[in-house]
C-alpha positions as CSV (number, residue, x, y, z in Angstrom):
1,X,0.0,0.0,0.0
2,X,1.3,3.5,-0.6
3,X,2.2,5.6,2.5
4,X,-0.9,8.8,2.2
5,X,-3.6,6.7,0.9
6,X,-6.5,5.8,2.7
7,X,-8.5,2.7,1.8
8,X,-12.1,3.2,3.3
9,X,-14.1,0.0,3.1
10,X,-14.9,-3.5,4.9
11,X,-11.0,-4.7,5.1
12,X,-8.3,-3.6,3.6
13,X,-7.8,-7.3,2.0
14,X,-10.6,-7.4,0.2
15,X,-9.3,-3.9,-1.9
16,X,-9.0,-4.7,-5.5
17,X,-7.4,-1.5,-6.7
18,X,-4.5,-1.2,-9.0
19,X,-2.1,1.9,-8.0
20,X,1.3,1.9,-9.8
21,X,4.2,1.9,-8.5
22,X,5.1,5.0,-9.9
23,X,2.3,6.9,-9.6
24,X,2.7,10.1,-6.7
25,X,0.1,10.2,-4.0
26,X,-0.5,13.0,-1.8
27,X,-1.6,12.7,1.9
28,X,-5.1,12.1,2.9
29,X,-6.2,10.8,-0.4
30,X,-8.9,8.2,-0.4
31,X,-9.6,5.7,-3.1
32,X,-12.9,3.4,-3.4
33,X,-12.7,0.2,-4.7
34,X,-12.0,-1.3,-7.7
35,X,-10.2,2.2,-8.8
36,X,-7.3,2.4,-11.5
37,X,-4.2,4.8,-11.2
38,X,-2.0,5.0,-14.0
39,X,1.9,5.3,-14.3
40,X,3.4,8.7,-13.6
41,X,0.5,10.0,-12.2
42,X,0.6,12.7,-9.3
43,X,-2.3,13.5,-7.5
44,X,-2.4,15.7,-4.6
45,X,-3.6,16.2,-0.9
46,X,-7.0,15.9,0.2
47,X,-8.0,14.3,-3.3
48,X,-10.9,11.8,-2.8
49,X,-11.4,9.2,-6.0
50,X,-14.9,7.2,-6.4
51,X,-15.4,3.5,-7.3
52,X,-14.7,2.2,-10.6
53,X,-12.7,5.2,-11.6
54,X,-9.8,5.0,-13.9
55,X,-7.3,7.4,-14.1
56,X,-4.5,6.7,-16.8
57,X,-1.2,7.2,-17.2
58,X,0.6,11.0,-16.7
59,X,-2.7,12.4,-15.0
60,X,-2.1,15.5,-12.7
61,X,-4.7,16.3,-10.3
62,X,-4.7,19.2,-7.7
63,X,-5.4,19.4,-3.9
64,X,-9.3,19.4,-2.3
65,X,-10.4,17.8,-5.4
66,X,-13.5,15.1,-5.8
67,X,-14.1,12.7,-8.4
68,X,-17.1,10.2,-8.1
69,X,-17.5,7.3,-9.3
70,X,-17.5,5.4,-12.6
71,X,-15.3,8.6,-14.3
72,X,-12.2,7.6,-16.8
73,X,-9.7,9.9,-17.0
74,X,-7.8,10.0,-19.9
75,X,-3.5,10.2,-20.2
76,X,-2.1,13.7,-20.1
77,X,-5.3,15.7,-18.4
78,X,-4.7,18.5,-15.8
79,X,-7.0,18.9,-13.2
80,X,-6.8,21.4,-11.1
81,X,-7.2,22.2,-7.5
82,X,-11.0,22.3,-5.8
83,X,-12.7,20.6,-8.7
84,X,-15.5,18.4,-8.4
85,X,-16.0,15.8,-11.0
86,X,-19.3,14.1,-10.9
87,X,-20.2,10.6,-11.6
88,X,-20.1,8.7,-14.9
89,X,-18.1,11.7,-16.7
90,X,-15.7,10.7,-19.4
91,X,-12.8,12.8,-20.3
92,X,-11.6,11.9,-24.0
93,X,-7.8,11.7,-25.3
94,X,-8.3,11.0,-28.6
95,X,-10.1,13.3,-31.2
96,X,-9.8,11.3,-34.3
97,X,-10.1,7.7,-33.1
98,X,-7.8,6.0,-33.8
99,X,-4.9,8.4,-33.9
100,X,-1.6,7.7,-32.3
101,X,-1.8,11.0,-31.5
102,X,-3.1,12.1,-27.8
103,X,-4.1,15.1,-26.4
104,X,-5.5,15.9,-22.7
105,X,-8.4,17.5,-21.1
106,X,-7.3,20.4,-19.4
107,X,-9.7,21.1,-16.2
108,X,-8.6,24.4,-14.3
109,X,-9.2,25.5,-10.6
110,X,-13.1,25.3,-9.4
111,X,-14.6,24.0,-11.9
112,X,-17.8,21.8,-12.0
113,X,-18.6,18.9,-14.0
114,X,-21.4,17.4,-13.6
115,X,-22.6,14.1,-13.6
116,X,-22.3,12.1,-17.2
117,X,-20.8,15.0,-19.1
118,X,-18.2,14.1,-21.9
119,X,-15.4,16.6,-22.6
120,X,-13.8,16.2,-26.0
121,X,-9.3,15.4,-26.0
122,X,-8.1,19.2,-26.1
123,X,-10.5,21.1,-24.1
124,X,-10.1,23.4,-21.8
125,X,-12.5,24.1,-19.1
126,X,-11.2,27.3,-17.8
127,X,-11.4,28.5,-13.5
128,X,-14.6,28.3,-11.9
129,X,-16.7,27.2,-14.9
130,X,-19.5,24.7,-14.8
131,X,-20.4,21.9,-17.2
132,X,-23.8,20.7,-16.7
133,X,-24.5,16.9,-16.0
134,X,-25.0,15.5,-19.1
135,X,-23.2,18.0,-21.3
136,X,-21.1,17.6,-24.4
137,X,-18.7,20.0,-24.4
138,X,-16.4,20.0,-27.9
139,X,-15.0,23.7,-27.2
140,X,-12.9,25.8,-24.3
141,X,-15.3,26.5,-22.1
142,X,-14.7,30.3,-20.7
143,X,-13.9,31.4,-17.0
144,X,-16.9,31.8,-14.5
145,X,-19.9,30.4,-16.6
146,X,-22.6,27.1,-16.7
147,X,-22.7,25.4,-20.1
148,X,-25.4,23.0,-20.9
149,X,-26.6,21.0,-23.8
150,X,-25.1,19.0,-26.9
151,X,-22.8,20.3,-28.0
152,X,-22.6,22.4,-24.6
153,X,-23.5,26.7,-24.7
154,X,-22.9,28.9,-22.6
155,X,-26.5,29.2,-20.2
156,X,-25.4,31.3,-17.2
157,X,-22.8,32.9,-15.3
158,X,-21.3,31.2,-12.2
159,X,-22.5,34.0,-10.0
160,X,-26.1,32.8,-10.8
161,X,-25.1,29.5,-10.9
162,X,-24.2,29.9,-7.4
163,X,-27.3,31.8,-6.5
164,X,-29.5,29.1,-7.3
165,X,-27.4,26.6,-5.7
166,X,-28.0,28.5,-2.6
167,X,-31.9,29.0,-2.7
168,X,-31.5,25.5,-3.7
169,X,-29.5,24.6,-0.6
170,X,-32.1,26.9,1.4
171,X,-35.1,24.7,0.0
172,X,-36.9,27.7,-1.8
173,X,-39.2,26.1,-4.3
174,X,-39.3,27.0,-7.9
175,X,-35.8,25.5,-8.8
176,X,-35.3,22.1,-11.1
């Protein structure tokens, strides 16, 4: 087991997850089962990683970040620090299957994405932006706004976005 990670679950026996060897893991990072880190990846502090995730090869993620379950994670993506990655998102490495050539997803501090979203190889989804669950997104997504749809457009800023998450939070009525 690598010294920083904590296995949560029934026993740490019965933990079928596959960690390389030289993969970089930060303190206080916790991994559910059946989870796949690839080689050279570095992920920091505080990260927490679902079930059934898979993480490739020469992944970076940043501190205080969440990723649920079920998410792959293609080679050379950046995430960044605070992001929340919900479950069933697919990040994409390839633009032209199949190409020997790869390119990351590039995720940048405080973003969103939302549950089932698929971001094409190449994008970047700039600070503090939102994807929407369910979203396609095929272009850079700007700083500080919520895309939605297929392909995924610009609906709202994150100010609002954050608004509504707090009447939501507040249980005021009126809100999907």
């Amino acid at each position: 087991m690598k010294e920083g990670v904590n296995y949560k679950g029934p026993s740490q026996s019965s933990i079928t997850n596959y960690i390389s060897n030289t993969a970089r893991i930060g303190r206080n990072v916790k991994i559910w089962h059946f989870s796949y880190v690839g080689n050279e990846t570095e992920i920091a502090d505080n990260v927490m990683i679902g079930s059934l995730t898979h993480i490739d090869y020469k992944v970076k993620i940043g501190e205080n970040t969440r990723i649920e379950g079920s998410v792959y994670i293609p080679p050379l993506t950046s995430i960044g620090k605070n992001v929340f990655i919900g479950p069933g998102a697919t990040f994409t490495n390839d633009p032209y299957p199949m190409s020997p050539k790869m390119a990351g997803v590039t995720v940048e501090d405080g973003a969103i994405i939302g549950g089932g979203a698929v971001i094409k190889a190449g994008v970047t989804i700039r600070a503090n932006a939102v994807v929407a669950m369910g979203a396609v997104v095929t272009k850079d997504v700007p700083q500080d706004v919520v895309v939605i749809g297929h392909p995924a457009r610009i609906k709202y800023t994150r100010d609002e976005y954050d608004k509504k998450q707090q009447q939501w939070n507040l249980g005021i009525r009126g809100l999907p």
